[in-house]
Every structure is written in structure tokens, then in C-alpha cells.
C-alpha positions in Angstrom: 129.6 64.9 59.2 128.1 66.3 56.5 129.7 66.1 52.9 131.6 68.9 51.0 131.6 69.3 47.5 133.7 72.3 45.6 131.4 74.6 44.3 131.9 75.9 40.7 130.3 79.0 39.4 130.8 79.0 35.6 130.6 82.7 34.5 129.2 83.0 30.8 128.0 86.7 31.0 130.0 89.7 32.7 126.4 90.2 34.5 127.3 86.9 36.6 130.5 87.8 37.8 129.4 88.7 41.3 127.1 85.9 42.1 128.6 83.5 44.1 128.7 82.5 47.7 129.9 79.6 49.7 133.2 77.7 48.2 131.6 74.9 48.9 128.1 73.0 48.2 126.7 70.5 51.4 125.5 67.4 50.5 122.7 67.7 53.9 121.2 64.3 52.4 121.8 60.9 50.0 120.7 58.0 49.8 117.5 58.9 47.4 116.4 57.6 44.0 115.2 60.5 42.8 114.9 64.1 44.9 112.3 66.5 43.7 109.8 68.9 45.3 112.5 71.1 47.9 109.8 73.6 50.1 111.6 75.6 52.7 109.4 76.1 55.9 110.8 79.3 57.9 108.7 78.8 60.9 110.0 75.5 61.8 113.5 76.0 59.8 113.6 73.3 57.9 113.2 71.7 54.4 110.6 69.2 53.4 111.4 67.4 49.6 110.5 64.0 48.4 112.4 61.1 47.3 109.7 60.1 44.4 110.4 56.4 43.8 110.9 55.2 47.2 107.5 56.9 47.8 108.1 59.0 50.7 108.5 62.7 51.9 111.6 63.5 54.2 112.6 66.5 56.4 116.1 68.1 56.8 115.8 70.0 60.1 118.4 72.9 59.4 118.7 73.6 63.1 120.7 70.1 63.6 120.7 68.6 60.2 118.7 65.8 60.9 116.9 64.0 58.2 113.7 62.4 59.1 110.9 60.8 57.3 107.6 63.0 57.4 105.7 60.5 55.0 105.3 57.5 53.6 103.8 56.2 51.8 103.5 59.5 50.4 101.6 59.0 47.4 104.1 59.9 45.1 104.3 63.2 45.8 106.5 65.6 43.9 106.9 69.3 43.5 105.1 71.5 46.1 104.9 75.0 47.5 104.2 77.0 51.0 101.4 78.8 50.8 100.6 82.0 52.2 99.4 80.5 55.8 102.4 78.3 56.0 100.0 75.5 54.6 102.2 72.7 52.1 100.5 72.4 48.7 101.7 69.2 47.0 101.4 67.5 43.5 100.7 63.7 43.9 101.6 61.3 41.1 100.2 58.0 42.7 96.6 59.6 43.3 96.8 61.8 40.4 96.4 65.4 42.6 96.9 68.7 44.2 96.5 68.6 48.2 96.9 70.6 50.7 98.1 70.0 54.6 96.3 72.0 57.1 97.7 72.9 60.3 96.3 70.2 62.1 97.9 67.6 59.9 94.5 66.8 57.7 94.5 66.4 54.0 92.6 68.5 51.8 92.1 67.9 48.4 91.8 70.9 46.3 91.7 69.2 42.8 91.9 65.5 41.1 89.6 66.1 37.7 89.1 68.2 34.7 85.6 68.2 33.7 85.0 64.5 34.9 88.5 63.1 34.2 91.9 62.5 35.9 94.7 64.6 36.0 97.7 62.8 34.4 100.1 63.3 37.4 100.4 67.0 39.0 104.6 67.9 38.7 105.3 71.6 40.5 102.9 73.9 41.3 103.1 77.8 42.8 100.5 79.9 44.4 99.3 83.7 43.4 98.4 85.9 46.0 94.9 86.1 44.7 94.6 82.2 46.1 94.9 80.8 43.3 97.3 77.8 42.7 99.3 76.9 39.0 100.3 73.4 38.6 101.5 71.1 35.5 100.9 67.9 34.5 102.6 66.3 32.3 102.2 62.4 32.4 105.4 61.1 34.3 103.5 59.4 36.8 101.2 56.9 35.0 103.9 56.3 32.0 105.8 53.6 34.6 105.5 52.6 37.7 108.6 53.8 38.9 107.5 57.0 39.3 103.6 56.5 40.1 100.9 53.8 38.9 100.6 53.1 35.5 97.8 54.4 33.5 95.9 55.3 30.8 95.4 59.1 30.2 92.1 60.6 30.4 92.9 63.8 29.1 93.9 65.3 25.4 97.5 66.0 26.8 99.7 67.3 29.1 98.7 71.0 30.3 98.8 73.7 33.2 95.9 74.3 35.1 94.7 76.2 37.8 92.3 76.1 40.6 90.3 79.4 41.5 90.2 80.4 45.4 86.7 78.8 45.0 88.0 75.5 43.7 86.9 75.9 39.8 89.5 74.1 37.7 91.0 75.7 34.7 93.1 74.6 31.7 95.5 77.9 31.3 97.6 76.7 29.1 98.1 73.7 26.0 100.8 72.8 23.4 102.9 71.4 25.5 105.0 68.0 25.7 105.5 67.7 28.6 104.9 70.8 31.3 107.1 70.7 34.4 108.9 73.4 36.5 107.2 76.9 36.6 107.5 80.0 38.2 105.9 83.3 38.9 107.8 86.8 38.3 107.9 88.6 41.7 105.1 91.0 40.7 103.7 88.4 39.4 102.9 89.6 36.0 104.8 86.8 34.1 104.8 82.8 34.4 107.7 80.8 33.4 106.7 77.3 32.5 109.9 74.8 31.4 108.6 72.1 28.9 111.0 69.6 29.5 110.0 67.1 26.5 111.2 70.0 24.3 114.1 71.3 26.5 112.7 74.6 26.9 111.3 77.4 29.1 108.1 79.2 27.8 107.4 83.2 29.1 103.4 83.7 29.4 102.1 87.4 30.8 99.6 87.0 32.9 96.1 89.1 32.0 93.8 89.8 35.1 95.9 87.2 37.7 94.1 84.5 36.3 94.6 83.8 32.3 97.6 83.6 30.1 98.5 85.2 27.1 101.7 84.5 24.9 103.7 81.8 25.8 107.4 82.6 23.7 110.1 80.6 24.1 112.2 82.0 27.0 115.7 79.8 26.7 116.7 76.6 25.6 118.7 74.0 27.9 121.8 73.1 26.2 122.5 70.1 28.9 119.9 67.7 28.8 116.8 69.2 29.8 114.9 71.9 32.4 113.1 70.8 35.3 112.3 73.2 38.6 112.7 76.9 38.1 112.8 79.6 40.8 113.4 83.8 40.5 115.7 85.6 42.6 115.4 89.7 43.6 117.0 90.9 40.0 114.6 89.0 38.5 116.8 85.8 37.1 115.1 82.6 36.4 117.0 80.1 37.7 116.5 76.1 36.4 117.4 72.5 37.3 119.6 70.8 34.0 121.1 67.7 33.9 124.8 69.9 34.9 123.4 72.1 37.6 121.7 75.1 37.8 121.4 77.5 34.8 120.8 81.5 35.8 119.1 83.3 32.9 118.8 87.4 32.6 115.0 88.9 32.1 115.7 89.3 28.6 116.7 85.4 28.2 120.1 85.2 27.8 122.3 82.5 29.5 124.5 84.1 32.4 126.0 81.3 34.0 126.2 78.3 35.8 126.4 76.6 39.1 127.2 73.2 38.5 126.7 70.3 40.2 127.6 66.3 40.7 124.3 65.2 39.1 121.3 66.1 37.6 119.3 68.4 39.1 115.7 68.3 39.4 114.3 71.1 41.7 115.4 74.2 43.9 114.2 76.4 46.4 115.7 79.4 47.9 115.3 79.4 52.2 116.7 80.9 55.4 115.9 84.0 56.9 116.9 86.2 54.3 116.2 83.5 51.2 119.8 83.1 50.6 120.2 79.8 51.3 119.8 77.5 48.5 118.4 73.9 48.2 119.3 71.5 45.3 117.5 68.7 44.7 120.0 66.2 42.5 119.0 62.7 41.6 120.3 60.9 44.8 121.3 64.1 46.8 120.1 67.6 48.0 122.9 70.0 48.2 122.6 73.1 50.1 124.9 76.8 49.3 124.3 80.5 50.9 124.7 82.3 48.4 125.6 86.2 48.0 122.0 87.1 46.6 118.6 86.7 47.8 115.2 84.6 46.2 112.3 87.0 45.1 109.5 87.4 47.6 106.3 87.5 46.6 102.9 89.6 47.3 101.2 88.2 50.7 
């Protein structure tokens, strides 16, 4: 039977009074040590997102809520998108990557270096519709081994990057702590980035689909940090805090919150008509309908 949780939609800004949905929040899965990359697959319903420290990727089959493991080991893998042909995209920690699974099941590795050296370990990463895929990576993954392999950095810091439909790496954007969640606008004209060593989100335009310019401070968490971020169809940046969700107007101010038992990491909008909302929350992943939609994106 699957756990029920009240859900509690904390109003901060007249603009949030009508988002809401379900009364209650589903806990679909526990038992994790840490939940992170949610990626909602419509063609097979379900949700793929990793438990991190016990290395291994699971699937929650929304047809009969089944939870299954899909890998593991799993390479530490964290955040991760659907690309435009259904294809995952992942962030690695352990091997210090971005891959991709085709649909026959193979691997592909679209990047592990920066001019000659390792990645730290790849966090979250989106795709444009020009093929081109955004990642961050900060250095979670080789500070401990509970999280990835220990190790030395081979870079100057932690950045975002991205990898050009023809498999060129470039460094997009620097001065961060540590680069986490991001997110694209749905006309893809802006990119969100949360720094969650400084507890904020950062709003770059993007010039030509394929550089940044900018890069102002957006909003500042005010319970514990940001992690994941996703945009719904009003254009509200939603982000993973240590309370729950936070829901943020285009112009940056703090509508509300949907809180939550524990601290979030990650989220994803699904379902037919992307109102159905994945949590990813320490041990957990919660799942809501909710009354308004996730933003779709150019094919």
C-alpha cells in the first residue's frame, strides 16, 4: 500500500494561491540513501532516478507501482535527462561522465575530459534542441567516497560545460562553488543554474544557443540550500531545498512552497499532460498531480 503524506502548499505571494493539487503527497518509494536524478519516460510510463550511495539506478513503473532495479552498479550516477529520441542522458560520479543509453541498451560516452583532464563528477544536465547537452560539475563525487571515488581534481574548479552535437566540449560558464541543478526557459532563451555552495540560483541568457552571457543572481534559498530545478508553463522555476520545493515568479520573487518530510534533492514533472510531479527526498520519492502543467520544450 503505498504511503500518504498531507500535502502542504505554503502561499507566500497572492500569485500562488491557485496552485495546488492532490491533498496528499505518495511516498511510491523508500528505502534510499540518497534519491537524485528523477527522469520521467512517457513511452514506457514510468520513472527512472537513482539512489547515489548504494550505487544503483531504480525504476517505478507508474502503471503498477512497482519498483525495480534497472542498474547496478550504476556508476554513481546522478541527475539525468530524456532526450529528444527517448534516449537517457546521465551524469556519472564514479567514472567521472556524461553517457548516454541507446535504444538497444549500449552505452555511449559523449564526454569524460576537458582539454586532457577529468571532469570532477557531472551532477544534472539538460539538453537544447540544437543537440546540445548542459551539465555541471561540481566536485561531490571525488570529495568522499560516499558519493563516488575519491580524488584529486584535475581542473581549476567547479563549472558548466557543454558538449556541441559534434561532441566538442565547452566550458560555458565559471565562478562558481559548487554548480548543481539547472534548467532551460521553455523558449529556451535563459538558463538557470543553482550554485548550491552559495545557496543560490544564477539567471544566464543564452546568445546564439550555445554561449552564455550574464549570470545575476536569480533567488536565494532561505532553507538550507538549492539543488534540482525545473520550469513549469507560466514560466516558474521551481527548486529542491532542504523544506521542499520552492516556486519562484520570472522576475525572482519567492511565491510559495510545497513542503515536504525531507530534504529534497531533484524533481521532474511526468504523465501525459506533465502534471504529475516527482520528488526526489533523501530516502524517499514522493509523487503529487498537481493543477498545472511542466514547460515543454522545442523538439
Amino acid at each position: 500500500m503505498v504511503e500518504k503524506v498531507r500535502a502542504r502548499f505554503e502561499v507566500l505571494d497572492e500569485r500562488f494561491a491557485k496552485v495546488g493539487g492532490d491533498e496528499w503527497l505518495e511516498r511510491v518509494f523508500d528505502g534510499g540513501r540518497w534519491t537524485e536524478g528523477p527522469a520521467y519516460v512517457p513511452a514506457g510510463r514510468y520513472l527512472v532516478f537513482s539512489d547515489i550511495p548504494n550505487d544503483r539506478v531504480l525504476r517505478w513503473d507508474e502503471t503498477t507501482g512497482a519498483v525495480g532495479v534497472l542498474r547496478a552498479p550504476a556508476d554513481y550516477a546522478n541527475g539525468r535527462t530524456l532526450d529528444r529520441l527517448g534516449r537517457l542522458v546521465s551524469c556519472e560520479q564514479g567514472t567521472r561522465r556524461v553517457t548516454r543509453i541507446e535504444h538497444d541498451g549500449s552505452l555511449t560516452v559523449l564526454a569524460d575530459r576537458y582539454r586532457g583532464n577529468r571532469f570532477n563528477s557531472p551532477n544534472d544536465v539538460v539538453e537544447h534542441s540544437d543537440g546540445g547537452i548542459w551539465f555541471t560539475d561540481p566536485s561531490y563525487g571525488i570529495d568522499s567516497d560516499y558519493e563516488g571515488i575519491r580524488a584529486p581534481s584535475e581542473l581549476d574548479g567547479c563549472h558548466v560545460y557543454r558538449i556541441g552535437p559534434a561532441g566538442e566540449v565547452d566550458r560555458v560558464a565559471g565562478d562558481f562553488e559548487r554548480p548543481n541543478g539547472l534548467a532551460f526557459s521553455a523558449d529556451e532563451s535563459i538558463l538557470y543554474v543553482g550554485d548550491s555552495g552559495r545557496g543560490h540560483i544564477r539567471r544566464f541568457t543564452v546568445d546564439g544557443g550555445a554561449k552564455l552571457a550574464g549570470g545575476e543572481v536569480f533567488a536565494t534559498c532561505d532553507a538550507g540550500t538549492f539543488d534540482g530545478l525545473r520550469l513549469d508553463t507560466e514560466g516558474r522555476v521551481w527548486a529542491a531545498a532542504h523544506d521542499g520545493l520552492h516556486c519562484f515568479a520570472p522576475d525572482g520573487g519567492l511565491l510559495g512552497k510545497l513542503h515536504v518530510p525531507e530534504v529534497t534533492s531533484n524533481l521532474a514533472f511526468g504523465g501525459a499532460r506533465r502534471n504529475h510531479l516527482f520528488i526526489t527526498a533523501t530516502t524517499s520519492v514522493y509523487a503529487i498531480r498537481l493543477n498545472i502543467n511542466g514547460a515543454a520544450y522545442p523538439s
